[in-house]
C-alpha positions as CSV (number, residue, x, y, z in Angstrom):
1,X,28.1,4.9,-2.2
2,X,27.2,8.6,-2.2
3,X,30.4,9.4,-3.6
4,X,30.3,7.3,-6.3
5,X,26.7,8.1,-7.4
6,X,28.3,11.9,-7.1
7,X,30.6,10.9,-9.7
8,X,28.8,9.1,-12.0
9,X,26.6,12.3,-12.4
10,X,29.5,14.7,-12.4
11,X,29.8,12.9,-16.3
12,X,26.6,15.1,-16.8
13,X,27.7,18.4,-15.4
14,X,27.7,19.8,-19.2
15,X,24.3,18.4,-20.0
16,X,22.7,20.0,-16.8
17,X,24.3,23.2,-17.6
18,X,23.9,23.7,-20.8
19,X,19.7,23.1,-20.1
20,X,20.1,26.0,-17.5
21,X,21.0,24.4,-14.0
22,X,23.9,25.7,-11.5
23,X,25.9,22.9,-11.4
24,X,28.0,23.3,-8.2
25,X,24.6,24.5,-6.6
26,X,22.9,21.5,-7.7
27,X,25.6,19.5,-6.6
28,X,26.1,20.1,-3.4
29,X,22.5,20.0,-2.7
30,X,21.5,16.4,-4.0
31,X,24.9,15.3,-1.9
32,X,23.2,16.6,1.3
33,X,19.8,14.8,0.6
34,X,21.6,11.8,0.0
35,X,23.7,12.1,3.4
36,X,19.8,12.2,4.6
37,X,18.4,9.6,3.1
38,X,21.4,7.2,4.0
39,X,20.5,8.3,7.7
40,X,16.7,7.5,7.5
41,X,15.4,4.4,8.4
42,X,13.3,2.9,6.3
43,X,9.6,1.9,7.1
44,X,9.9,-1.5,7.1
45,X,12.6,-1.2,9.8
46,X,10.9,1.4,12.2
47,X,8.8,-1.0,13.5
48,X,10.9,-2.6,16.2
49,X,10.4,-3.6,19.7
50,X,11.0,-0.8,21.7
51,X,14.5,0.3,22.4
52,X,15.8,-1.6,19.7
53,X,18.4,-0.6,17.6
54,X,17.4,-0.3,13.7
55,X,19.9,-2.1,11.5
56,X,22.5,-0.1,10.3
57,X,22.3,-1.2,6.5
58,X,18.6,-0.9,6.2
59,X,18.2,0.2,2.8
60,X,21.0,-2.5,1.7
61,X,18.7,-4.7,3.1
62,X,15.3,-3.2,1.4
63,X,17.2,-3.5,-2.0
64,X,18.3,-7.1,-1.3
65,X,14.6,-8.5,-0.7
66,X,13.4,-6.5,-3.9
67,X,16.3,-8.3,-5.6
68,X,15.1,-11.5,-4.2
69,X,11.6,-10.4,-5.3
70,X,13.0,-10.0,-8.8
71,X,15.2,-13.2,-9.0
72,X,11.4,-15.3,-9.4
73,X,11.0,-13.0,-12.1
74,X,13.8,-13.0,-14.0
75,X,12.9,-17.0,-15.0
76,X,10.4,-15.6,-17.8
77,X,13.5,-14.7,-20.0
78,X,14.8,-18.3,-19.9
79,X,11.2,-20.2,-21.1
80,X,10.0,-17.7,-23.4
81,X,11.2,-18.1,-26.9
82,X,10.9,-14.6,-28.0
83,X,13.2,-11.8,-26.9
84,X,10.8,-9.0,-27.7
85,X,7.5,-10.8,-25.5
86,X,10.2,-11.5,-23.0
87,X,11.9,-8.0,-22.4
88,X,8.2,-6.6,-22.6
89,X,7.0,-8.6,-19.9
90,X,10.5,-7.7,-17.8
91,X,10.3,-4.2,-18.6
92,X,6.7,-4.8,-17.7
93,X,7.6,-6.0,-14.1
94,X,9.8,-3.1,-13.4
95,X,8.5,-0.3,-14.8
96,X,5.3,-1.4,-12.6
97,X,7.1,-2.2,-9.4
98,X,9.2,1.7,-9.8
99,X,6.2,3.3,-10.8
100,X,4.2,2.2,-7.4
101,X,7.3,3.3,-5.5
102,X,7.3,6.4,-7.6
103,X,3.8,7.0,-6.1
104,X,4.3,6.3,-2.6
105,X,7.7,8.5,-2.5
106,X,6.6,11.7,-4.4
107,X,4.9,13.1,-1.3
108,X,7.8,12.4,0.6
109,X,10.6,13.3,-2.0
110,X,9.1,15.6,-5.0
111,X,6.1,17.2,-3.2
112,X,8.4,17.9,0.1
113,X,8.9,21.3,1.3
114,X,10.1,21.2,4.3
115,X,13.8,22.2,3.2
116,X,12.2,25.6,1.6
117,X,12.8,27.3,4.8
118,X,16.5,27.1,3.9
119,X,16.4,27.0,-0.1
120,X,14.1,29.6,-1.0
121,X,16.4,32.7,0.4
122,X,19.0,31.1,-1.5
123,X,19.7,32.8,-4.9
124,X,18.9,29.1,-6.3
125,X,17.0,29.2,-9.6
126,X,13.7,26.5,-9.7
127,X,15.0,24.9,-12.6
128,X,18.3,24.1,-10.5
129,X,15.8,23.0,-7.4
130,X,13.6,20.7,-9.9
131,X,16.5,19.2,-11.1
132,X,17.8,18.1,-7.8
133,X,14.4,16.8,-7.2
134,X,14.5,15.0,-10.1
135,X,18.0,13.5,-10.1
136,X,17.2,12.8,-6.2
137,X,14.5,10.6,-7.4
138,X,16.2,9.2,-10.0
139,X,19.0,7.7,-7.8
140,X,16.5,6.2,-5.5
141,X,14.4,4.7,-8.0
142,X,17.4,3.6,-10.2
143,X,19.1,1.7,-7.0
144,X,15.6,-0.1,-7.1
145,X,15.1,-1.0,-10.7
146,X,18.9,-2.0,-10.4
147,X,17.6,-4.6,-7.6
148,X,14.7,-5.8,-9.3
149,X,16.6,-6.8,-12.7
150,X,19.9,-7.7,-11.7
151,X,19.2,-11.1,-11.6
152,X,17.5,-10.6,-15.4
153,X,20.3,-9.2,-16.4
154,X,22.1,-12.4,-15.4
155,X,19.4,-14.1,-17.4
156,X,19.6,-12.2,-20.7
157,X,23.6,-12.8,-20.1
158,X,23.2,-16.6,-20.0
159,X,20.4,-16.6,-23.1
160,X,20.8,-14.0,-24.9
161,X,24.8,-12.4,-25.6
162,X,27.2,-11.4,-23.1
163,X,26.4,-7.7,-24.0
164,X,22.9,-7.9,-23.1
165,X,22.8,-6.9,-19.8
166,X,24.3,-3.6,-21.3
167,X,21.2,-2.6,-23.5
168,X,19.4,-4.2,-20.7
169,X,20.4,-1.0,-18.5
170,X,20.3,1.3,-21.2
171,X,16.7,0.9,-21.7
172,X,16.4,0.8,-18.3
173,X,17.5,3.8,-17.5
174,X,15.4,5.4,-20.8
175,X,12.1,3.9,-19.1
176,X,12.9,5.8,-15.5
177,X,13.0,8.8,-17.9
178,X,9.5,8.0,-19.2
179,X,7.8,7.1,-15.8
180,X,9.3,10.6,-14.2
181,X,8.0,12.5,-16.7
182,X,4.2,11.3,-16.7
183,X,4.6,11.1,-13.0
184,X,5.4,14.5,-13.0
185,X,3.1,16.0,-15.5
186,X,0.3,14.0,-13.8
187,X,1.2,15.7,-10.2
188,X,1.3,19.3,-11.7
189,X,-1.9,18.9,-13.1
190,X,-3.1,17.5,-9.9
191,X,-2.1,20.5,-8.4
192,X,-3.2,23.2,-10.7
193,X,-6.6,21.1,-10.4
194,X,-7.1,20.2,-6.8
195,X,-6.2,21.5,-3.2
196,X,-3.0,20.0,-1.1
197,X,-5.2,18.4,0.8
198,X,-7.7,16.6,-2.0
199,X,-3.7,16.0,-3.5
200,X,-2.8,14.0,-0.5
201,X,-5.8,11.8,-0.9
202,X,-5.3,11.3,-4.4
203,X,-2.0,9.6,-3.2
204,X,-3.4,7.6,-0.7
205,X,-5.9,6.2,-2.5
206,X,-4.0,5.7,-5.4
207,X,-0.9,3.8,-3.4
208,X,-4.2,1.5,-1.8
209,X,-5.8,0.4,-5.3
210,X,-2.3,-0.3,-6.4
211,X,-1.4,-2.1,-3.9
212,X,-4.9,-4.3,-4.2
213,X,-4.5,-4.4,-8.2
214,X,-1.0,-5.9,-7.8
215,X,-2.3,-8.6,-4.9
216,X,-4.8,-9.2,-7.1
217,X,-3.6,-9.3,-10.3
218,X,-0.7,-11.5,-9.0
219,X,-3.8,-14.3,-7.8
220,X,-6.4,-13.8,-10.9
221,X,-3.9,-13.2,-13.7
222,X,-2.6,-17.0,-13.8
223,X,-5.8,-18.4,-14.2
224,X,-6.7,-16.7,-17.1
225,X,-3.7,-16.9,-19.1
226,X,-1.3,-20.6,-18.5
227,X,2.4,-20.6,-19.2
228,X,1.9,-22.2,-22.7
229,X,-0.3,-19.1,-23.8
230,X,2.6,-16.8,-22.7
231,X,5.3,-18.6,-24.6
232,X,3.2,-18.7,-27.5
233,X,2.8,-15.1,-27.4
234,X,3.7,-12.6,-30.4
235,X,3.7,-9.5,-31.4
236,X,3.8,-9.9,-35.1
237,X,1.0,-7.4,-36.6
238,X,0.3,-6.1,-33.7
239,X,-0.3,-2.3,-33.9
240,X,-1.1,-1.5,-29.6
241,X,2.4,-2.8,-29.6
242,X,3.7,0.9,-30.5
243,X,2.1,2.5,-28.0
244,X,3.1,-0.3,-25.4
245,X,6.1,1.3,-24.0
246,X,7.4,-2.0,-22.5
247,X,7.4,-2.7,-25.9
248,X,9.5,0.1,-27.0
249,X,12.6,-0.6,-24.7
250,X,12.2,-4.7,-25.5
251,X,12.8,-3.7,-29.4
252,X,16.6,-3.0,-29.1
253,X,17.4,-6.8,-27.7
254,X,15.4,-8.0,-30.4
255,X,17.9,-6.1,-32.4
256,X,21.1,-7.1,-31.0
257,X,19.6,-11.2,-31.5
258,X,19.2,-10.6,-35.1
259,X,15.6,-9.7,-35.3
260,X,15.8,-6.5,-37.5
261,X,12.7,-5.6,-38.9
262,X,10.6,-2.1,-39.4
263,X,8.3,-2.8,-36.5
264,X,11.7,-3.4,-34.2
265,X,13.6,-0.4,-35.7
266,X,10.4,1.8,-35.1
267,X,9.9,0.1,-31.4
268,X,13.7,1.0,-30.8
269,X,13.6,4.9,-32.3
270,X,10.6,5.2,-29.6
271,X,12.4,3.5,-26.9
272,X,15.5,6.7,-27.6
273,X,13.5,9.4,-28.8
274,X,10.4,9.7,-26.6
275,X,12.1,9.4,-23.2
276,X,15.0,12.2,-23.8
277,X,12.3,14.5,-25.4
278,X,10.1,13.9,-22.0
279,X,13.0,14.4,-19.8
280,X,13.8,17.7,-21.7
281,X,10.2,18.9,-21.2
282,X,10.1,18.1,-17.4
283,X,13.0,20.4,-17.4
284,X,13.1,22.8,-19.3
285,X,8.9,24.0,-19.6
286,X,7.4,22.2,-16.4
287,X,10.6,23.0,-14.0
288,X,9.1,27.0,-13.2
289,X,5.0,25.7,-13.3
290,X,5.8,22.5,-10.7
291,X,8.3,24.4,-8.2
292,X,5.7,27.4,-7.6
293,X,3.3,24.2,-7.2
294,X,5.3,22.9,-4.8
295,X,5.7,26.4,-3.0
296,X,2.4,27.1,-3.1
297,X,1.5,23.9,-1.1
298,X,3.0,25.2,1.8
299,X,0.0,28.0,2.2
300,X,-3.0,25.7,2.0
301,X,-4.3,24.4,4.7
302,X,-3.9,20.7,5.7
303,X,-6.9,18.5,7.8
304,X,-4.6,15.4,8.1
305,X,-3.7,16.8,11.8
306,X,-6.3,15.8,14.8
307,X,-6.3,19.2,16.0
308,X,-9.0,21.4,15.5
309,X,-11.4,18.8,14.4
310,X,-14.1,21.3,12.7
311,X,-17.3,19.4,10.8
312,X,-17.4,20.4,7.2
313,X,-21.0,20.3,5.7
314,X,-22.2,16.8,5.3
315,X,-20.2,15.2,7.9
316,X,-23.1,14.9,10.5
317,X,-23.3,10.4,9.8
318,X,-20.6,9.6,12.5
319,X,-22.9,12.2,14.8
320,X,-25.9,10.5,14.2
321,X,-24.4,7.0,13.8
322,X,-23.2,7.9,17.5
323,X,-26.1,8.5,18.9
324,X,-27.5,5.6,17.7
325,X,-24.9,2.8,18.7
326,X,-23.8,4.7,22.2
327,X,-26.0,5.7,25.1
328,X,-23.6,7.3,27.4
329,X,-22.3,10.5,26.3
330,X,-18.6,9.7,26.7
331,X,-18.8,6.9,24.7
332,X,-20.7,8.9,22.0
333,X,-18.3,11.7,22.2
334,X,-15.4,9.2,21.7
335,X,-17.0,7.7,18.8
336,X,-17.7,10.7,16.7
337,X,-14.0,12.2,17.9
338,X,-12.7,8.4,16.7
339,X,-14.6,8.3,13.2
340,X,-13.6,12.1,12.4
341,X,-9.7,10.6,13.3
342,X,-10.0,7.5,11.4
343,X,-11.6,9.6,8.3
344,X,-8.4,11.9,8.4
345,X,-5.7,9.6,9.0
346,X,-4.1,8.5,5.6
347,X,-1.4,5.8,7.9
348,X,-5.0,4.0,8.8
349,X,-6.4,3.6,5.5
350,X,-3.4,2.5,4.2
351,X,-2.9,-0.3,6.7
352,X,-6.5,-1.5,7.0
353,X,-8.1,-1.3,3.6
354,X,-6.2,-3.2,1.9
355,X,-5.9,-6.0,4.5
356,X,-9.4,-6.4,3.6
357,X,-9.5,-6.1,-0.2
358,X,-5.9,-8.8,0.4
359,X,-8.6,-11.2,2.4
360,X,-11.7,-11.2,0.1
361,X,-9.1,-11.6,-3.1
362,X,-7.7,-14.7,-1.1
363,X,-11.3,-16.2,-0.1
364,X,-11.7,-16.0,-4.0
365,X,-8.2,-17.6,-5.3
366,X,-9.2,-20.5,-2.7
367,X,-12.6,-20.7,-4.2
368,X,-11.4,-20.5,-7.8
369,X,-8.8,-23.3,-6.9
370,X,-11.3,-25.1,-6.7
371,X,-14.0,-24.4,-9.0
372,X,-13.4,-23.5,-12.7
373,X,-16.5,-21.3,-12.5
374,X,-19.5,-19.8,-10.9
375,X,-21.8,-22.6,-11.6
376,X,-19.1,-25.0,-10.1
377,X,-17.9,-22.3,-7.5
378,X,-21.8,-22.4,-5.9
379,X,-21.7,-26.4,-6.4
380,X,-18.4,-26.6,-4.3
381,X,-20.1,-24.3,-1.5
382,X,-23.1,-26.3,-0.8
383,X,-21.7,-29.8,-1.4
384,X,-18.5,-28.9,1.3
385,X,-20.0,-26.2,3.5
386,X,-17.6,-24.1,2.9
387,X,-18.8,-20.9,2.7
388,X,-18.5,-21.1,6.9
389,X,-14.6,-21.1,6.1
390,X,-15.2,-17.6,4.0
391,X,-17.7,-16.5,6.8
392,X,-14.8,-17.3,10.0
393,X,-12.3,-16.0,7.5
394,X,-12.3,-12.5,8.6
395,X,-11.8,-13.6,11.5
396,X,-8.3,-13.9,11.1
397,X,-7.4,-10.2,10.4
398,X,-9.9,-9.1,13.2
399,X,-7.3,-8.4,15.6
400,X,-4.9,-6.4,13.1
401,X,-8.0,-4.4,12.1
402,X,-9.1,-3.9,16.0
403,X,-5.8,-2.6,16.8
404,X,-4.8,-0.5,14.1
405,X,-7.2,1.9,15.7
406,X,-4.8,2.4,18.5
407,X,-1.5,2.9,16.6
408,X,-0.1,6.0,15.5
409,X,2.9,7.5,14.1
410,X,3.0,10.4,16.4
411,X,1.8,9.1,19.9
412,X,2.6,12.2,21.9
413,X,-0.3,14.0,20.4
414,X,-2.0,11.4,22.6
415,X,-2.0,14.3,25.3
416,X,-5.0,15.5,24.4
417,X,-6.8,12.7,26.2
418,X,-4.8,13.7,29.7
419,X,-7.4,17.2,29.9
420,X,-10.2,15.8,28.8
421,X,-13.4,15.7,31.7
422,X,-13.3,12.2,30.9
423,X,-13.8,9.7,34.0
424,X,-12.8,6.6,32.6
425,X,-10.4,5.8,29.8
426,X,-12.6,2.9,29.0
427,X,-15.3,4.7,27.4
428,X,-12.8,5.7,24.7
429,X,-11.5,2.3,24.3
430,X,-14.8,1.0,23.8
431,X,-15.6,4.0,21.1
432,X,-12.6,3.3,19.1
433,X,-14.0,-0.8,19.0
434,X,-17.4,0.8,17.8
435,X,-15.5,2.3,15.1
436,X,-13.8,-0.1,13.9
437,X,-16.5,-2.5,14.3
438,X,-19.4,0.1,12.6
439,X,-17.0,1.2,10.3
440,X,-14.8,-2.1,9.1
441,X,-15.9,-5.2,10.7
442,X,-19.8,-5.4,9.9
443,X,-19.8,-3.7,6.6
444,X,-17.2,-6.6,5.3
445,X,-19.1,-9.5,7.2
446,X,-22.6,-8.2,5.3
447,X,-21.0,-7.9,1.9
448,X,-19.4,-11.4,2.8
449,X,-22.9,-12.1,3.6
450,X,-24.7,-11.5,0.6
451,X,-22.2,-12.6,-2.0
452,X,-22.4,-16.5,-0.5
453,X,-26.0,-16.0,-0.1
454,X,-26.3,-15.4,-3.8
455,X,-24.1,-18.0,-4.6
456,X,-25.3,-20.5,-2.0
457,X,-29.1,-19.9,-1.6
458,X,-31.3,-18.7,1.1
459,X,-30.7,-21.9,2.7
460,X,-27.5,-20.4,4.6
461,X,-28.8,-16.7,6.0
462,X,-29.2,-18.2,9.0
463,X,-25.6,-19.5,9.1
464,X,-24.5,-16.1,8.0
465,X,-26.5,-14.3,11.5
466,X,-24.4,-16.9,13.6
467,X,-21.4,-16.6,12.2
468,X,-22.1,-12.5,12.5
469,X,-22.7,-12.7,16.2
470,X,-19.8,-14.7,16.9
471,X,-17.1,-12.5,14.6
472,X,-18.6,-9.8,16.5
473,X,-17.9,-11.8,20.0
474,X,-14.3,-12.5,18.3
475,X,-13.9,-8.9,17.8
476,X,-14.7,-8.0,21.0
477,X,-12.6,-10.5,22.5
478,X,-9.9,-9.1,20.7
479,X,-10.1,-5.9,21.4
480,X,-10.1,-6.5,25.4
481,X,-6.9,-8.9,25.0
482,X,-4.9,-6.9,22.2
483,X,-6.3,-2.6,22.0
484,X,-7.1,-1.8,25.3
485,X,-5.8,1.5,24.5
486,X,-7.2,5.1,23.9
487,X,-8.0,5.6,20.3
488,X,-4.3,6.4,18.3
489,X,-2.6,6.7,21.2
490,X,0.0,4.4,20.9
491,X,3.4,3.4,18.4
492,X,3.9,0.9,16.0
493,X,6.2,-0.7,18.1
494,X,3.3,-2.1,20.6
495,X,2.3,-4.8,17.8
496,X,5.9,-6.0,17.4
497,X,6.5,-7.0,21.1
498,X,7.1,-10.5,21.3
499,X,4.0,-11.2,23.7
500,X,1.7,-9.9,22.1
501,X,2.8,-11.7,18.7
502,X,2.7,-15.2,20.0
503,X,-0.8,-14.3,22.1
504,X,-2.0,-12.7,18.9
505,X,-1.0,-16.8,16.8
506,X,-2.8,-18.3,19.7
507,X,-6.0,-16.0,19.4
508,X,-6.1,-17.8,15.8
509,X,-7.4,-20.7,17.0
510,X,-10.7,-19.4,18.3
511,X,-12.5,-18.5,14.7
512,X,-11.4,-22.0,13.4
513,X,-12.5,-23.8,17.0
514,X,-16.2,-21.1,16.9
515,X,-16.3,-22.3,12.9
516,X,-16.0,-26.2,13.9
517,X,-18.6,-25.8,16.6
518,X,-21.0,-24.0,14.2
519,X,-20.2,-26.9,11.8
520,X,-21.0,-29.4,14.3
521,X,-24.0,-27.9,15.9
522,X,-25.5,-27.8,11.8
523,X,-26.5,-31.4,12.2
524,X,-28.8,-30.7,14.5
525,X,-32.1,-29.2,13.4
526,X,-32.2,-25.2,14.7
527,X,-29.6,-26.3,17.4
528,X,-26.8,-24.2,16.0
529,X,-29.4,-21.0,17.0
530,X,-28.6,-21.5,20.6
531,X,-25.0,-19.6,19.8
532,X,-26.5,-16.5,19.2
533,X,-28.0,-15.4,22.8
534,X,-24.6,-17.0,23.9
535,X,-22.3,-14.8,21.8
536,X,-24.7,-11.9,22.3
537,X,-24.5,-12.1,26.3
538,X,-20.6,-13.4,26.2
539,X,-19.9,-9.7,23.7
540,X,-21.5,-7.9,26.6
541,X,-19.8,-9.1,29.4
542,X,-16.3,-8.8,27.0
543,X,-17.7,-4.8,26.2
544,X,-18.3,-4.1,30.1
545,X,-14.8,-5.3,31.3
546,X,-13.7,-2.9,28.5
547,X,-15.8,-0.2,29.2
548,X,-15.0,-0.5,32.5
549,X,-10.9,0.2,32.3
550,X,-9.8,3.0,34.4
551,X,-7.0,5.5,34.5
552,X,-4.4,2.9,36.2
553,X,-4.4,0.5,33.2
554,X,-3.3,3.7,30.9
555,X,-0.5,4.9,33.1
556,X,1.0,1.2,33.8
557,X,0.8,1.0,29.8
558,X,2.6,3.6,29.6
């Protein structure tokens, strides 16, 4: 495959030079990063029980479950009756789906610098280095859109004319050009504005609210618009349709169906004009400004390692939250040293936040399924309890959350724990459950809380206090069962072994069996408050035997 994609870009060789860029440098280069890429696992497949082999054609296999993703797609161009709403809403999909991964991968592809150390005593210009960064890029994210679309390819073949699929890619390919360029100019100015390390938060966040708005979107957006409305969609004297880029690169299979019209022939010169001036202004005026950017970024300092954990002004909370939730030292040391690490570690908010935002959208899309509106919403609530489903509902990801604490991507660093003057291992354990628990599991459960109480009445408050005292019992329970481990000590593997899996589908069972008790217990007057010394004296006892772990558990862990 690398050879091919070599020689399908050796048809541009006269382009790239002409624009300033040493060819056979440039060349040679991209063919080595490819080689490296084709020899990197991808994420999805690191996670393996360990010892086991990765698959050998692991990115074959990412691009075959986008593809899959894209084959539910690709039905919108067989229903709806115009080829202009219809290539929108595809170009749409995919321009959405590359720009995400174009977000994720720029601090891993365009913002990596860790090949400098052999490039920059090279006599290599930065205009030749950009553009191998850019046409690096481009091949990744062009296998991807190819994935996502092929199947509407198929579909504009089968409606539309046998040479659709050709314009199809054309305009393809001219959109990749668009998203690179504002994905690039937004990163430069990112960096003239902000530090490498504000940068690196920037991404993280971002790739979390994306990956919440598409969850989202893909639950609310249904129920506000129903398949007639989209088929009865046009955009006939619509002026935001020319600065709807989607828009731009549907306009030239309007044209080849007969649809010729000044709007479509002003859509189409957009869709050709725009994206090759952009691409010409990545490289030719922002090539010097982003590659001394880039360079630059290797002199500022980073805080996303644990070492040297220093307290910047204003970061004295997690120190007095400590003191406050932990009376032995160890265990207060632990939890400020945990908080400080969970604060830092961008791999932690990206695999707990949105797990959470993912479970409040899906308490709503069951609510909503129900109720056409917030009058009937609060009806449906009272009249079917169910507001204790939404309250044992976190329950479910409590274990996840409780154990993501304990993972890391680099576990040797784990070390550190070895010279520590600590005398038991389970002081730390029980630190990082504080954490989690302080920082996570009872902020969710009172904004769970209050939203059902305003919704439901005062009338369940006191539901809400039992159902908090047993999630927190659940929590604990968890913890002692699945992260009795120090505090990001251990690899992603540990949550993949098969034992732990099939515990981790029976430890399902107790929110729903805690929930049905509480249910039960309602319909007797006040009897349901007898659960709340029980959990409260059941969480200690759990907290203890964790506490309590000594140095033998660690070692035979390990």
């Amino acid at each position: 495959m690398i050879k091919l994609i070599l020689h399908i870009i050796d048809l541009f060789s006269r382009p790239l030079t002409a624009i300033g860029v040493d060819y056979p440098q440039f060349r040679a280069i991209l063919e080595v990063k490819l080689m490296m890429d084709n020899r990197r696992t991808p994420v999805a497949f690191q996670q393996g029980a360990p010892g086991k082999k990765p698959p050998q054609a692991a990115f074959a296999m990412t691009l075959a479950m986008q593809a899959l993703f894209g084959f539910f797609f690709a039905a919108t161009t067989m229903w709806i009756p115009s080829p202009l709403v219809a290539m929108s809403l595809a170009h749409s999909f995919v321009m959405v789906m590359v720009g995400m991964t174009l977000v994720a991968d720029f601090s891993t592809v365009l913002l990596d610098t860790t090949d400098n150390a052999v490039l920059q005593p090279r006599p290599i210009t930065g205009r030749t280095l950009l553009a191998v960064r850019i046409a690096h890029i481009t091949v990744y994210l062009s296998l991807l859109a190819f994935s996502l679309s092929a199947f509407t390819m198929a579909a504009t073949a089968i409606r539309y004319h046998w040479t659709a699929p050709l314009v199809f890619a054309a305009t393809l390919a001219l959109s990749l050009c668009l998203i690179i360029f504002f994905a690039s100019s937004l990163y430069l100015l990112a960096m003239r504005l902000v530090s490498a390390e504000k940068l690196r938060n920037i991404i993280t966040w971002t790739q979390i609210i994306m990956t919440i708005a598409m969850v989202g979107g893909y639950q609310i957006l249904p129920r506000f618009m129903g398949k007639e409305d989209i088929r009865a969609m046009s955009f006939e004297g619509a002026t935001w349709v020319y600065f709807y880029p989607p828009a731009w690169f549907a306009a030239p299979m309007d044209l080849l169906m007969g649809h010729v019209g000044i709007m479509q022939l002003f859509l189409a010169t957009e869709a050709v004009v725009i994206p090759l001036i952009a691409i010409l202004v990545v490289v030719r005026v922002l090539a010097p400004s982003f590659n001394s950017s880039i360079f630059a970024l290797e002199g500022q300092p980073t805080q996303s390692a644990p070492v040297g954990l220093a307290r910047p002004a204003g970061s004295a909370f997690p120190t007095h939250l400590a003191r406050w939730l932990c009376r032995d030292p160890e265990v207060r040391a632990g939890f400020d040293f945990t908080w400080r690490l969970c604060d830092r570690d961008r791999q932690f908010k990206r695999r707990v936040y949105p797990s959470i935002a993912m479970a409040a959208i899906m308490c709503g899309a069951i609510l909503f399924k129900e109720a056409s509106d917030t009058g009937a919403a609060a009806e449906f609530l009272q009249k079917h309890n169910f507001y204790l489903f939404i309250l044992y509902f976190g329950s479910m990801m409590t274990a996840s959350i409780v154990m993501q604490v304990t993972l890391t991507d680099q576990p040797e660093a784990a070390w550190i724990y070895r010279v520590l003057p600590v005398a038991r291992p389970g002081a730390l354990m029980l630190a990082g459950w504080k954490v989690v628990t302080a920082r996570i599991l009872v902020p969710t459960q009172i904004v769970f809380s209050i939203v059902l109480c305003i919704l439901v009445g005062h009338r369940m408050i006191l539901d809400a206090v039992i159902a908090f005292f047993a999630n927190i019992f659940i929590a604990a329970l968890f913890g002692l069962a699945f992260a009795r481990h120090l505090p990001f000590s251990m690899p992603y593997s540990v949550m993949q072994q098969s034992g732990r899996v099939l515990w981790g589908c029976a430890f399902l069972i107790l929110p729903a069996f805690l929930g049905g008790l509480h249910f039960m217990l309602q319909l007797l007057p006040y009897a349901a408050l007898i659960l709340i010394p029980v959990y409260a004296a059941l969480t200690h006892v759990v907290l203890k035997s964790l506490a309590d772990t000594d140095w033998r558990h660690v070692l035979k862990e390990k």
